[in-house]
C-alpha positions as CSV (number, residue, x, y, z in Angstrom):
1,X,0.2,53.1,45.9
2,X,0.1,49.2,47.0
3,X,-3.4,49.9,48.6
4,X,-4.7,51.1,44.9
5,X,-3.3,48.4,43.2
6,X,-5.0,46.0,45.6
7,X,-8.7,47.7,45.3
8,X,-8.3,47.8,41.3
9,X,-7.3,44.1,41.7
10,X,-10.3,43.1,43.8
11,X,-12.4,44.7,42.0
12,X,-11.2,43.4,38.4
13,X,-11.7,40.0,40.3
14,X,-15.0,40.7,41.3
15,X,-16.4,42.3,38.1
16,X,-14.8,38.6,36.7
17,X,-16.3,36.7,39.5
18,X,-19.6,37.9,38.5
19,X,-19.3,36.3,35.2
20,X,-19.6,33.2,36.7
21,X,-23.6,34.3,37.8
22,X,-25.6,32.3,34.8
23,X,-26.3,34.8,32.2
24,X,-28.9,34.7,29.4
25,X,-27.9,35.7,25.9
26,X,-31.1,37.2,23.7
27,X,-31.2,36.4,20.4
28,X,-28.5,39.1,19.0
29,X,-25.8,37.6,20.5
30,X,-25.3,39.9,23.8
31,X,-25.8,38.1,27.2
32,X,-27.3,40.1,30.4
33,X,-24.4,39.5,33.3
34,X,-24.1,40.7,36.3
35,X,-20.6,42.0,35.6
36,X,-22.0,45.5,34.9
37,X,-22.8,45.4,38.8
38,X,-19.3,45.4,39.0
39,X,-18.2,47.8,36.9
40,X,-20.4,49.8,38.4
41,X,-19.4,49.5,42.0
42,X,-15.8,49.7,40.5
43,X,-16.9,53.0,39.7
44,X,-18.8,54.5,43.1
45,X,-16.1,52.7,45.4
46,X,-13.4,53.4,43.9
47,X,-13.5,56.7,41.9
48,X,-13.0,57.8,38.4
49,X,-9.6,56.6,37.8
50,X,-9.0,53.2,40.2
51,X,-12.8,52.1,39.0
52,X,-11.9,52.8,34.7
53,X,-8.0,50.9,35.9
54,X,-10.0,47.7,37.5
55,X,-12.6,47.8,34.4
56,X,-10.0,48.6,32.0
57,X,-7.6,45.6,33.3
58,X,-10.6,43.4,32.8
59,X,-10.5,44.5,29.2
60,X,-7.0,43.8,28.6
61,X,-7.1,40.8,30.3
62,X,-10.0,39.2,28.1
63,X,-8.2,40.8,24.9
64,X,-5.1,38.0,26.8
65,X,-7.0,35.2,26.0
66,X,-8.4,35.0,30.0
67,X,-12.0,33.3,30.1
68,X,-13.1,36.2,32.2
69,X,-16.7,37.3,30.6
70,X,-20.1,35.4,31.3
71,X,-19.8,32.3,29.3
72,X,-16.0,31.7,29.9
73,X,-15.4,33.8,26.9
74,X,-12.0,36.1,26.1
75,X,-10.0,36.7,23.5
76,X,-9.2,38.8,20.4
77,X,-12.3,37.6,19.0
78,X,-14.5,39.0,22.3
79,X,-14.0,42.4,19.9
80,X,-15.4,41.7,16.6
81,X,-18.5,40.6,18.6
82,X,-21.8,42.0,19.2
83,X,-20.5,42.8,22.5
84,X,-17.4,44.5,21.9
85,X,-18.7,47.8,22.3
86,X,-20.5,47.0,25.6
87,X,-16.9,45.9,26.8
88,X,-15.5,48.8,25.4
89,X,-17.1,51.2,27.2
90,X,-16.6,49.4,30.8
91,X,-13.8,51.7,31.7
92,X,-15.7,54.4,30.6
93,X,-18.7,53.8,32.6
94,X,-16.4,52.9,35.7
95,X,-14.9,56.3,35.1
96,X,-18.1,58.1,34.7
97,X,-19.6,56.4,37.6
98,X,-16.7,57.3,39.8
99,X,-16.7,60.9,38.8
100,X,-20.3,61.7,39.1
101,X,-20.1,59.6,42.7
102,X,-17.3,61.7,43.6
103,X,-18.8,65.3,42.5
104,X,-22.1,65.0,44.2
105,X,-20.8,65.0,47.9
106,X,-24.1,67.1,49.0
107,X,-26.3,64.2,48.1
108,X,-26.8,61.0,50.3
109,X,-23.7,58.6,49.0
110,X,-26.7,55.9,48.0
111,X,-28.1,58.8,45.9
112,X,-25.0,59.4,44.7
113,X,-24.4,56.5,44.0
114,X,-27.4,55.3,42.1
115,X,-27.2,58.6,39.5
116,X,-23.6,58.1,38.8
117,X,-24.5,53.9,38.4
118,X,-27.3,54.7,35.7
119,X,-25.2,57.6,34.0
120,X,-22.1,56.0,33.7
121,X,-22.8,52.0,34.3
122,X,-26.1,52.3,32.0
123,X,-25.7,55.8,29.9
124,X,-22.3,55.7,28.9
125,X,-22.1,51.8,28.7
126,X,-25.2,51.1,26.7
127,X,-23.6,54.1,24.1
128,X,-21.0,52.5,24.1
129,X,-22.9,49.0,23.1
130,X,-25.3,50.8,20.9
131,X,-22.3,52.0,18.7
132,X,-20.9,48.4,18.8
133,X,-24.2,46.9,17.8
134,X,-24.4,48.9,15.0
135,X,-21.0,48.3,13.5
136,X,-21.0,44.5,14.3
137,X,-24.8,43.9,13.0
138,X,-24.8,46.0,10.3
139,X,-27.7,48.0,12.0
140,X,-28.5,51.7,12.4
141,X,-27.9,53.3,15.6
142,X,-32.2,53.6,16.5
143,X,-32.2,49.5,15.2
144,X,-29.3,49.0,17.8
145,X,-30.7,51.1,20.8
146,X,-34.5,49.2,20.3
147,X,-32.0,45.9,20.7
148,X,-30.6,46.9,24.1
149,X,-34.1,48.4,25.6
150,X,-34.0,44.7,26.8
151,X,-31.4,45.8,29.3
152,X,-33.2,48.7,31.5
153,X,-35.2,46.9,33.8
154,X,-32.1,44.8,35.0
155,X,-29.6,47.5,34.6
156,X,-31.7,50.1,37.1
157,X,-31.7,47.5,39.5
158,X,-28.2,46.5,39.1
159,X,-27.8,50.6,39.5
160,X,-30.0,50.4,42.8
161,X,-28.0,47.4,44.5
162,X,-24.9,49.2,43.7
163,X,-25.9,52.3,45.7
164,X,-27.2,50.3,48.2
165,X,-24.3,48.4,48.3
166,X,-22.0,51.6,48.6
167,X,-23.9,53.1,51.3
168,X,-23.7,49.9,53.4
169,X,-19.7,49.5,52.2
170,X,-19.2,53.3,53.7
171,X,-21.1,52.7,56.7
172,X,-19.2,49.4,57.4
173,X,-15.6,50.4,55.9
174,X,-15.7,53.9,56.2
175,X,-12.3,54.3,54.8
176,X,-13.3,51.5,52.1
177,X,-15.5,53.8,50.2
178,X,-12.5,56.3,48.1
179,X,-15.0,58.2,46.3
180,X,-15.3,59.8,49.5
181,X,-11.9,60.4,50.7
């Protein structure tokens, strides 16, 4: 029990400490971070449920008041934002991740990684966005998925690292890795 709560801790901290890496905001008002890297690697190193707890406590964190997104932004107001969805759908995509990383044992954990990193951290997160997007800017949903095909390119290699960074994690910390425990 203490050992979860540490791992979702360090890795709420890290997908925060990402948010410190610059980030560029395009013209719609969402930013490209490298806090999905996190929430990504929340999700293949931890599994479905401690990688949606450490996004998820992210969330509630920000919805505090805590400066924890890139930008040093938080608050209530995080969620009437062209972003809200995108932030939303973090503990989904952790979950997601984790779950495809944990079900697809026969494959390489890299592999493994990388499918359950651009189905959960990409698929289910940019869904999530998209929905937001629309909502917040008053757009239809094909309007709002042409905004975040910005994204991809950076995304699949956020998606990439984190596989890579699993596999060299597990071959490290063996016992590190929980999606394969």
């Amino acid at each position: 029990m203490e050992r979860n709560l540490t791992m979702v801790a360090l890795f709420a901290a890290l997908i925060a400490a990402l948010g410190l890496v610059p980030s560029l905001t395009l013209g719609f008002g969402v930013p490209i971070t490298a806090q999905t890297l996190g929430v990504m690697l929340a999700g293949t190193v931890l599994g479905a449920k401690r990688g949606a707890l450490a996004a998820l406590l992210i969330v509630v964190l920000v919805a505090l008041g805590l400066p924890l997104l890139a930008g040093g932004r938080g608050g209530l107001g995080i969620f009437t934002s062209p972003t809200a969805g995108f932030l939303l759908g973090w503990p989904l995509g952790a979950f997601v991740t984790g779950l495809i990383t944990d079900k697809t044992r026969q494959l390489p954990l890299s592999v493994s990684a990388i499918i359950g990193a651009v189905i959960g951290g990409i698929g289910i997160v940019y869904l999530c966005g998209v929905i937001g997007m629309s909502i917040v800017l008053d757009k239809t949903l094909i309007e709002a998925t042409w905004l975040v095909t910005a994204f991809i390119p950076g995304d699949v290699v956020k998606a990439v690292l984190a596989g890579f960074i699993t596999q060299g994690l597990a071959k490290a910390r063996p016992q590190s890795v929980l999606t394969r425990h």
